[in-house]
C-alpha positions in Angstrom: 7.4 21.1 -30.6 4.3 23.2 -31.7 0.7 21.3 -31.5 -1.4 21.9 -34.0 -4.6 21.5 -33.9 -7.0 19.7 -36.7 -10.6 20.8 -37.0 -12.9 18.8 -38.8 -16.4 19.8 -39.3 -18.7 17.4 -37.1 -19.8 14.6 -39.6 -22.9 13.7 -40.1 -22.3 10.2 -41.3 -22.0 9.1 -38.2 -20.0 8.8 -34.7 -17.8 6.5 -36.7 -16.7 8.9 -39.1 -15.3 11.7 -36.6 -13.5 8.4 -34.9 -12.0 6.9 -38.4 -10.8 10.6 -39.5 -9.5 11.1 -35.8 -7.3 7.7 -35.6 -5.9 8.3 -39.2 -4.9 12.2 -39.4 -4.2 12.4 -35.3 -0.3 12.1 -33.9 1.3 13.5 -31.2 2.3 17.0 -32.8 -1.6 17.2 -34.4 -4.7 17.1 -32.4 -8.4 16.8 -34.6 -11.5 18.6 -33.3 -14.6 19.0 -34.3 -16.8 21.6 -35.0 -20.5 21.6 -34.8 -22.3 23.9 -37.6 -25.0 24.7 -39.8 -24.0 24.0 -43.4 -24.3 27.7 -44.6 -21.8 28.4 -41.9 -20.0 25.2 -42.5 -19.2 26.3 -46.5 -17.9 29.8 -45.1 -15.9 28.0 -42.3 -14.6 25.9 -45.5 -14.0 29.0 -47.7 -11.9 30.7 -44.8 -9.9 27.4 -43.4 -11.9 27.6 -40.4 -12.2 24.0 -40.9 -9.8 22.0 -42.1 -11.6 19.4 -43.7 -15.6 17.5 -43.6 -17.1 15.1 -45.9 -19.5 15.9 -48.8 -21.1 15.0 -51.9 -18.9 16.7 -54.7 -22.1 18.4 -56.3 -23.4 19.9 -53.5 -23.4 23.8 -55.2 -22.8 25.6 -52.6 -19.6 24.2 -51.4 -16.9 26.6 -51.8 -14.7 26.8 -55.1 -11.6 26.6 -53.0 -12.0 23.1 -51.8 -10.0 20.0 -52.9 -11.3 16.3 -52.7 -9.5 13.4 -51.6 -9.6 10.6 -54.8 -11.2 8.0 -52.9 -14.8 8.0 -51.4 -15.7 7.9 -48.1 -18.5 5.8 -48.2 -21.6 5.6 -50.8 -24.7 7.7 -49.5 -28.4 6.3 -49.9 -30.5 9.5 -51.0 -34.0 8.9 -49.4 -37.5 10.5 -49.1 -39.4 9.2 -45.5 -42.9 9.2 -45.5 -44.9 9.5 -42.5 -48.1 7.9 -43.1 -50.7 9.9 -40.8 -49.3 13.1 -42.0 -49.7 12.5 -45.6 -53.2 10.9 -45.3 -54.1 14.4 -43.8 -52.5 16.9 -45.8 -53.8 18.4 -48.9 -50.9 19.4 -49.7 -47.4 17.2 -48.7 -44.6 18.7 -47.0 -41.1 17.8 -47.1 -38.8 18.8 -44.1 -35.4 19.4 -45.6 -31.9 21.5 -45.3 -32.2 25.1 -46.2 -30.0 25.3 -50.1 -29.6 21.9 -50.3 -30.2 20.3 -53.7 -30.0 17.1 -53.1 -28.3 15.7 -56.2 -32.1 17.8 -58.2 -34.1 15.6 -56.2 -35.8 19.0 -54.8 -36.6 20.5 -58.5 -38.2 16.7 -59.2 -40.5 16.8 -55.7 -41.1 19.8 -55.8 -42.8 19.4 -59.6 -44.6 16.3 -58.1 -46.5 18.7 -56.1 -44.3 18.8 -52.8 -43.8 22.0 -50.8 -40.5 22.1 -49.0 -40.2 23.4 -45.4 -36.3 24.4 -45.4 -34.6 23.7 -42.2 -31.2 25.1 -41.1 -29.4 22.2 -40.7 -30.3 18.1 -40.9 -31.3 17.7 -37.0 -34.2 20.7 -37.0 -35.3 18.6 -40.2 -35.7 14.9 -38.5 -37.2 16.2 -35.8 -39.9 18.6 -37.9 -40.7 15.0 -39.3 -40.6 12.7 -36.4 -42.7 15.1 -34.7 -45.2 14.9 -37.4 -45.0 18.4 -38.4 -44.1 17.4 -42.1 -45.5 14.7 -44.1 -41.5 13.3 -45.9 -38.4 14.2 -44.6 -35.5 14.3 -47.6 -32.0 13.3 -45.8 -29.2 11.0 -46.0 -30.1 7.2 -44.7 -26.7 7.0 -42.6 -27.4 10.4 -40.5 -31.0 9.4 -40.1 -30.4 6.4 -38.7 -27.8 7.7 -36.6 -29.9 9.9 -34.9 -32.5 7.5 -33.9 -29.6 5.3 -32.7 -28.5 8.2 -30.7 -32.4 9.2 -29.0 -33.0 5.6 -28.8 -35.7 5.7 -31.2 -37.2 2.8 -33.1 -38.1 3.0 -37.0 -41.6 3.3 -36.8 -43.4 0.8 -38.6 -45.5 3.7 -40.1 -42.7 5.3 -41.8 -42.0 4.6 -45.5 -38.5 4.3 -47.2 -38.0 5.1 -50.6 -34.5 4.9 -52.1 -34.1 7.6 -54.1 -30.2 7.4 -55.2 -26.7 6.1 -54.1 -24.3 9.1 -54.1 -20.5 8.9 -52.9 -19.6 11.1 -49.8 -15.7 12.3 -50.4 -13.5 14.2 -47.8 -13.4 17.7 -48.7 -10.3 19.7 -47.6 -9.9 23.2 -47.6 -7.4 24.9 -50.2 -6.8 27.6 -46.9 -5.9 24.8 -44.4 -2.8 25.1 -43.1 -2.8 21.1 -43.0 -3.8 20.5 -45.9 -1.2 18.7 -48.0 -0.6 16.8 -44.7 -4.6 15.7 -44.9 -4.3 14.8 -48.6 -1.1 12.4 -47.9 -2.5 10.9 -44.8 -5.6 10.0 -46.5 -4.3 8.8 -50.4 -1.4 6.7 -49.0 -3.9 4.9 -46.1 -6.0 4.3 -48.7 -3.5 3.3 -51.3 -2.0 1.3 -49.0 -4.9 -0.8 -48.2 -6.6 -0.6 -51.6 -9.6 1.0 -50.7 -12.7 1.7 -53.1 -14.2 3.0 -50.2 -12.6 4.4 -47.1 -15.6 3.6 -44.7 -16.6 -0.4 -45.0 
């Protein structure tokens, strides 16, 4: 029989997240992969069935108009600006480390008329690390990814760092309309989560 093979874009929710999907869309005829890339690239990979499926904010604009959503949310996102405190108490004018055409739900029109200057990264690692190096005064990201990366370098939350909750968003999967597995994706997904009467597919 024919194996097909599943490519997922690498999540940035998480290690858990690439494990979850991979336990409920993997069987023996289907194998899931992932695939690192920058989001520009990601949304073309999307548009083109590339990749199969990846998780997202529905509003994000530049998502491709050829993508579906699975009903139920992933898991609810905590929108936040980090503030490094030595950094802002030297800068005239505050910085905020960020991804390159990401809107962030407006939050980036509302900073940036609070007198913020954005330095736009190309994807959500190059932006932590322009603020945990101290080369930016705020860092706007995702609290889940954030964390995760310190998890991953071993890093502590420095106690100079400030957390301000900006919004809660919900995170959905996104499938591409070119996937060859895509009705497969959109089964596997509604009738797990039907089936255990999810509100949320991450708890």
């Amino acid at each position: 029989m024919l194996k097909c093979v599943l490519k997922v874009r690498e999540l940035a929710l998480g290690g858990e997240a690439v494990e979850f999907s991979r336990n409920l869309l993997q069987n023996s005829d289907i194998k899931l992969t992932t695939v690192c890339a920058t989001p520009a690239r990601l949304y073309k990979m999307l548009e083109n069935g590339e990749v199969d499926l990846t998780i997202n904010i529905k509003q994000t604009k530049a998502l491709p108009d050829n993508v579906s959503f699975v009903a139920t949310p992933y898991a609810q996102l905590s929108l936040v600006l980090l503030t490094h405190g030595a950094a802002v108490a030297r800068e005239k004018h505050p910085t905020i480390a960020a991804i390159r055409g990401f809107d962030y739900h407006g939050q980036r029109q509302v900073l940036g008329d609070k007198g913020y200057s954005f330095i736009d990264l190309p994807d959500s690692i190059s932006a932590v690390e322009m603020f945990i190096k101290g080369r930016s005064s705020a860092l706007l990201t995702y609290e889940a990814p954030f964390n995760y990366y310190l998890q991953q370098h071993n890093l502590a939350f420095e106690k100079h760092y400030q957390c301000q909750v900006l919004e809660h968003i919900d995170a959905y999967y996104v499938v591409s309309e070119q996937s060859v597995h895509k009705d497969y994706i959109q089964q596997q997904l509604s009738q797990y989560a039907a089936k255990e009467q999810l509100s949320y597919f991450a708890h």
